[in-house]
Structure formats: C-alpha cells, structure tokens
N, C-alpha and C positions, 0 to 999 in steps of 0.2 A: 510227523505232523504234515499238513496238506498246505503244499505253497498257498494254494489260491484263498485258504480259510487265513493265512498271517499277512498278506497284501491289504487287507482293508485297515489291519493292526498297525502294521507300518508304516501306511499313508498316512494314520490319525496322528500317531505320537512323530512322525514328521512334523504335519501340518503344526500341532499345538509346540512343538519346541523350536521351531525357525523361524520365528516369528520374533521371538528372544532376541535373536543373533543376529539377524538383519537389520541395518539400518539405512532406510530407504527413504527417499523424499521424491514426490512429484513435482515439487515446483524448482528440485535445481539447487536447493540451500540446504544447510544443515545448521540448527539454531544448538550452540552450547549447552552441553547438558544445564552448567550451573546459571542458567541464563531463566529463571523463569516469570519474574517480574516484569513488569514493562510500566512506564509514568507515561503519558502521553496528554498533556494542558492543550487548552485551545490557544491554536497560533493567532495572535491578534493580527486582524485586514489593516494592512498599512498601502493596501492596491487605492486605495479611490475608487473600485470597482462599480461602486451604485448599486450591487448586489448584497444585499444584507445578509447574509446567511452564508457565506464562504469560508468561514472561520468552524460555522457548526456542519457544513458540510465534507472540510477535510479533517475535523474530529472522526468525524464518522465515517471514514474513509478509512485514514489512520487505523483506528479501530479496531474493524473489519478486518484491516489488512495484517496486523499485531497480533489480535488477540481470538477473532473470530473463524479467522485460517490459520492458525499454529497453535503451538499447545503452551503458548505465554497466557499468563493472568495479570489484569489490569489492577493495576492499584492506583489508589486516590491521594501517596504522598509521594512525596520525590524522595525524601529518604530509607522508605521502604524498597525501593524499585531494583532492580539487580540492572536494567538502565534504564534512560531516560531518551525522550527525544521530543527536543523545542524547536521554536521558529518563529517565522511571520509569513503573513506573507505579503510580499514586495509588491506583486507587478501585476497587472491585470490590462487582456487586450481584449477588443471584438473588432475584426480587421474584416474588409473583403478578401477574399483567397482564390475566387473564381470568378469572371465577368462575363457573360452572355455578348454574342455580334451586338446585341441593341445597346449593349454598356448596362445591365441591370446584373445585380449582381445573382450569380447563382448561390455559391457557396462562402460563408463567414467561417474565421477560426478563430478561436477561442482559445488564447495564449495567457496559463496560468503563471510566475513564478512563486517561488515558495523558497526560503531563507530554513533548512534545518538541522541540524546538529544531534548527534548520536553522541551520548556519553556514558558507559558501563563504569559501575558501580565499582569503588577504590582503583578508578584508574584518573591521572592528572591529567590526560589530554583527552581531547573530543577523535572516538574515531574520525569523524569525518564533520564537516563543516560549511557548507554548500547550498549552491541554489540548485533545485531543481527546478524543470521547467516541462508542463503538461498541456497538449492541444491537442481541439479536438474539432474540426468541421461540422457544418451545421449549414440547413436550406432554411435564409431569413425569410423565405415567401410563404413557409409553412411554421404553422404554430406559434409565430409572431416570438413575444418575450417567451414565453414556457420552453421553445429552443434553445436560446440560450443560457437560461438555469438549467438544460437538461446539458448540454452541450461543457456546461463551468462543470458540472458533477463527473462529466467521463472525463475532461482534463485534470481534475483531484482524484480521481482514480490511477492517473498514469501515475501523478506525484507518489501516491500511496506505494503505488508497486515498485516504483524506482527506488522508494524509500528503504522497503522494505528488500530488496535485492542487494541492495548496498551494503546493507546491516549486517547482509549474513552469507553474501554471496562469495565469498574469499574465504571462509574457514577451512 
C-alpha cells in the first residue's frame, strides 16, 4: 500500500479519536465531571447604590459566566442544582480616581462589593464564603450617567469571573 494514500487515513481517525482523550480548557479551570447543574438566585442590593438594576445585572453576569461559557445547565431550584451560589451585594462606590492640574476630575472608579457563597451539592460546608470586590474606571465628562451603568456592568463582570475562577480554579 502507498504511504501517501494512508496519511490522510491516519490524520482523520487521529483527529476524530483525540479529541476523546484530551481534556483541555482555555480558560485555566476544569469544572467536575459530576458537576453539571448550577442555582444561581438574584443577589438582593443591600449597596444603597441608587442603581436599580445591579441585582439583575450581576444575575446576568453570573449567568453568562456559569452557564453561557461552560458546559453547566441552569436550573430554577436549589434542590435540583449539583451547586449553588448566593449573596448580596454589600457595598457600592463612585469615587474620583484621577484629578486634572485644574482639580476636575478626569477619571471615577466604580467599586462594586458582592457577599457570595459556593456550596455543592451533599457537602455541609460552603467551598468558599467571601466578598468579592470589582472596579472599573470611567471618564465622568463623557456620557454623563450611561458611564457609570456601563462602568457598574464591567465591575460585575470582574465579580463574575472572580467567581467563577474560584469555583473551579483549584481542581
């Protein structure tokens, strides 16, 4: 038989069988096989933020970051969930972070905290139990308020990732 005609052979049944065997992740984590549920409730704003929507904007972070990048499925009960993860959130700032010679501010940061708690399914302790804390800068001379709801969403996004690193970054 002619090498160059069973090269394309052995490339394929390569390609479709190691793919099997491999277990690879780009983001750095490896989520438990028996892990495939996830609860995820909205954290009640306990910030005083004056932002009405921080609760439905780190649902939907969370989410995203649980169920829309990994191969978990969201469910709607807690006793269904293989685990769980609750909170609040605590703390809410909008600080100056940078001042101009004329004393105007250049740049505000936008200091989220978030109170959350990881607990899998038949275990009696919470992995983990913590505040995370997400900021994000932002130019208050441009886009007025719309900056700083765009600015609280990229700080629930750290929370998100932080969250979700934790969760699974030590297996």
């Amino acid at each position: 038989m002619n090498f160059y005609r069973l090269t394309p052979v052995i490339f394929l049944a390569l390609l479709i069988l190691l793919p099997g065997c491999l277990r690879y992740s780009f983001t750095g984590v490896s989520i438990p096989s028996d892990v495939r549920t996830v609860y995820i409730p909205f954290f009640p704003d306990q910030s005083g933020s004056g932002l009405g929507d921080l609760s439905d904007q780190l649902n939907e972070a969370l989410v995203n970051r649980f169920v829309n990048q990994s191969r978990l499925n969201l469910t709607n009960n807690s006793g269904d969930a293989d685990m769980r993860i609750e909170g609040e959130i605590r703390g809410y700032s909008n600080e100056p972070f940078s001042v101009a010679d004329d004393r105007r501010t250049e740049l505000n940061r936008v200091r989220i905290q978030v109170r959350g708690e990881l607990r899998f399914k038949d275990e009696d302790s919470a992995k983990w139990d913590k505040t995370f804390t997400g900021t994000f800068e932002y130019d208050p001379n441009e886009n007025g308020a719309d900056a700083e709801i765009n600015a609280a969403f990229e700080a629930l996004q750290d929370v998100a990732d932080d969250m979700f690193n934790d969760a699974f970054g030590d297996w």
